[in-house]
SEDOVO-867346 format. One record per residue (C-alpha): chain; residue in one letter; residue number from 1; z, x, y. Coordinates in Angstrom, 2 decimals. Example, Ala and Ser with C-alpha at 12.3 -4.5 7.8 and 13.67 -1.06 7.14 Angstrom:
REM SEDOVO-867346
("A" "A" 1 (7.80 12.30 -4.50))
("A" "S" 2 (7.14 13.67 -1.06))
REM end
This chain:
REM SEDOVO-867346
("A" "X" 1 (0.00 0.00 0.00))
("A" "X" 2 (-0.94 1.15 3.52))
("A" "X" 3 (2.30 1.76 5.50))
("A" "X" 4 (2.95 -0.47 8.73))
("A" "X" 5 (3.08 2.32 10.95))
("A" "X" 6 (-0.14 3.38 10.14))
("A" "X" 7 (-1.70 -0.10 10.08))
("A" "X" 8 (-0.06 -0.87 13.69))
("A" "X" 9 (-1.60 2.25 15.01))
("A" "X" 10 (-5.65 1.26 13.86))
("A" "X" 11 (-4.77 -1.96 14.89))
("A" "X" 12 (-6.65 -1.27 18.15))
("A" "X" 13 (-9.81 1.15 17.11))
("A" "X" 14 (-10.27 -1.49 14.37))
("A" "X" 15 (-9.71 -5.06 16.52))
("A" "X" 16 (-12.27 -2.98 19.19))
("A" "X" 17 (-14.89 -2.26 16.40))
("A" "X" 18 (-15.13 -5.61 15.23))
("A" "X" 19 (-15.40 -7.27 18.40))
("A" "X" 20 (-17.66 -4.79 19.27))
("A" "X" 21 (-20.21 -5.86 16.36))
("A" "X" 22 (-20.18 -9.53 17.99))
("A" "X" 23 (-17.57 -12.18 18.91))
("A" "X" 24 (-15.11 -13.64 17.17))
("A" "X" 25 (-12.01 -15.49 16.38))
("A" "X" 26 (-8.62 -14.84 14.74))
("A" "X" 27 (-8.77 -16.06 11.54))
("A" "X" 28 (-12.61 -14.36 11.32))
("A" "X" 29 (-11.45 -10.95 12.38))
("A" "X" 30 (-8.61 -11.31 9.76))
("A" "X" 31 (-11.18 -11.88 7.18))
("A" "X" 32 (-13.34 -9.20 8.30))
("A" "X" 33 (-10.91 -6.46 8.12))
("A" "X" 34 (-10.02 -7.57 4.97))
("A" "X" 35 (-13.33 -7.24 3.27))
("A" "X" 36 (-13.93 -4.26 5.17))
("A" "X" 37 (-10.84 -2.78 3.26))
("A" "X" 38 (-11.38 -4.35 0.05))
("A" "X" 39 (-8.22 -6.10 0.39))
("A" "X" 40 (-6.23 -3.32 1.15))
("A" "X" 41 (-5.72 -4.55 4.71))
("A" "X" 42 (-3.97 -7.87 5.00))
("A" "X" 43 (-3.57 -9.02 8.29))
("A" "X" 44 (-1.44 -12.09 9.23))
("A" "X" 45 (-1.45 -14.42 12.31))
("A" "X" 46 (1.78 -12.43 13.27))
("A" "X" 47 (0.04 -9.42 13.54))
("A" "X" 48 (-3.09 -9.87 14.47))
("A" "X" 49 (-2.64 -12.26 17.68))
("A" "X" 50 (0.13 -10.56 19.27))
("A" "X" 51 (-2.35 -7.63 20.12))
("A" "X" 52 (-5.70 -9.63 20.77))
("A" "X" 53 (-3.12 -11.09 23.74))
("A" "X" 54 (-1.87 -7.50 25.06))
("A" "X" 55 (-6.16 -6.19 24.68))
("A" "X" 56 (-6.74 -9.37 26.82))
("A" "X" 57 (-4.44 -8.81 29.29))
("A" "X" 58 (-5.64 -5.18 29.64))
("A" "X" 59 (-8.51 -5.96 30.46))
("A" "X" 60 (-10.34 -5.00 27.23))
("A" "X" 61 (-11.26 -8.32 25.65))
("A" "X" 62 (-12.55 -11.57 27.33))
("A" "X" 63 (-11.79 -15.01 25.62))
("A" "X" 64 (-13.35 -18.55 25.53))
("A" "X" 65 (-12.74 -21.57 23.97))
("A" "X" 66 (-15.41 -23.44 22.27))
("A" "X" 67 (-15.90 -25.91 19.65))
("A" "X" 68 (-17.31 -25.21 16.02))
("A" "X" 69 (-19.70 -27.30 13.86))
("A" "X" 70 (-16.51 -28.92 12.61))
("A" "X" 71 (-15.36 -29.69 15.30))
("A" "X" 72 (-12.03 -27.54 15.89))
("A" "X" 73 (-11.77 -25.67 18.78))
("A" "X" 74 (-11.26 -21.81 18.39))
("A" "X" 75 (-10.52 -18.98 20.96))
("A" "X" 76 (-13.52 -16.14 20.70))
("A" "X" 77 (-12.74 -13.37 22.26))
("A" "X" 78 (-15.15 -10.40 22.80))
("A" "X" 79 (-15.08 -7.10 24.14))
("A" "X" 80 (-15.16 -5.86 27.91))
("A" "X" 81 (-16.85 -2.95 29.65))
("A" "X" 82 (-13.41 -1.78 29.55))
("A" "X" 83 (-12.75 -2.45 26.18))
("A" "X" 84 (-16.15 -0.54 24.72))
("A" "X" 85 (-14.68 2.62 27.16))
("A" "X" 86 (-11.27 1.97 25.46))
("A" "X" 87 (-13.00 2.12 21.91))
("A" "X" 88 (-15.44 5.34 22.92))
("A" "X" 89 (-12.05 6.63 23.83))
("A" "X" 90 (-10.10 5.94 20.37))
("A" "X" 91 (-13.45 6.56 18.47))
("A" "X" 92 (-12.93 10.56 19.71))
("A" "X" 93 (-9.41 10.53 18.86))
("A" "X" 94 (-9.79 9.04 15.30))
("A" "X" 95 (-12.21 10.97 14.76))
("A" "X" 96 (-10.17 14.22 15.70))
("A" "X" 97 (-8.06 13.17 13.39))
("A" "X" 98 (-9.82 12.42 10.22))
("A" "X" 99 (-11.03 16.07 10.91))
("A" "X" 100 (-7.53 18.00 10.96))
("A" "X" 101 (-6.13 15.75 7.50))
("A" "X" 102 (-9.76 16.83 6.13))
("A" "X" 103 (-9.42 20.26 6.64))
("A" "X" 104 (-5.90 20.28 5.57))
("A" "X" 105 (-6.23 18.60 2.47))
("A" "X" 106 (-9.34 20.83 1.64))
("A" "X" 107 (-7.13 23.28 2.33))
("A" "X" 108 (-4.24 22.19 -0.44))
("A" "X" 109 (-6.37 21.76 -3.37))
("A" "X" 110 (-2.81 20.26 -5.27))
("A" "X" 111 (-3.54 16.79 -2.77))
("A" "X" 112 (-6.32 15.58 -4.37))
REM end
């Protein structure tokens, strides 16, 4: 299992990227991540909405209202100017990242 800390800090990079693809509402990006993590990630309403509202008030996501086929109104929200900076931003940092474990654990044979 995928520790909360670590969850709580892609929260962001990975709320970003998704918007980023198109818009979307809660329960979809829930769903998205997922099957993007083939289960592994299992995002609740507690979780997920909590930062959608602090991106939003940031500045980094815009939301509407609308009405589906079925007639239930949902909240889209998609990302800013300022959000697709934000995510440029995090995309360098994860990406420095991923490349200091990598070299590490290529480095320590007795990890993998």
């Amino acid at each position: 299992m995928i520790s909360k800390e670590l969850v709580g800090a892609s929260s962001i990079p990975i709320i970003l990227s998704i918007l980023a693809e198109k818009e979307s509402y809660g329960y979809e990006i829930i769903q998205r991540v997922k099957e993007l993590s083939n289960g592994k990630i299992e995002w609740g309403d507690g979780t997920l909405y909590p930062v959608l509202h602090k991106l939003e008030k940031k500045g980094l996501l815009r939301s509407d209202w609308k009405t589906a086929e079925s007639g239930r109104r949902r909240k889209y929200y998609r990302i800013s100017n300022d959000g697709k900076r934000e995510l440029a931003t995090e995309h360098e940092n994860w990406t420095i990242i991923n490349e200091v474990i990598q070299k590490l654990w290529k480095a320590n044979p007795s990890l993998a």
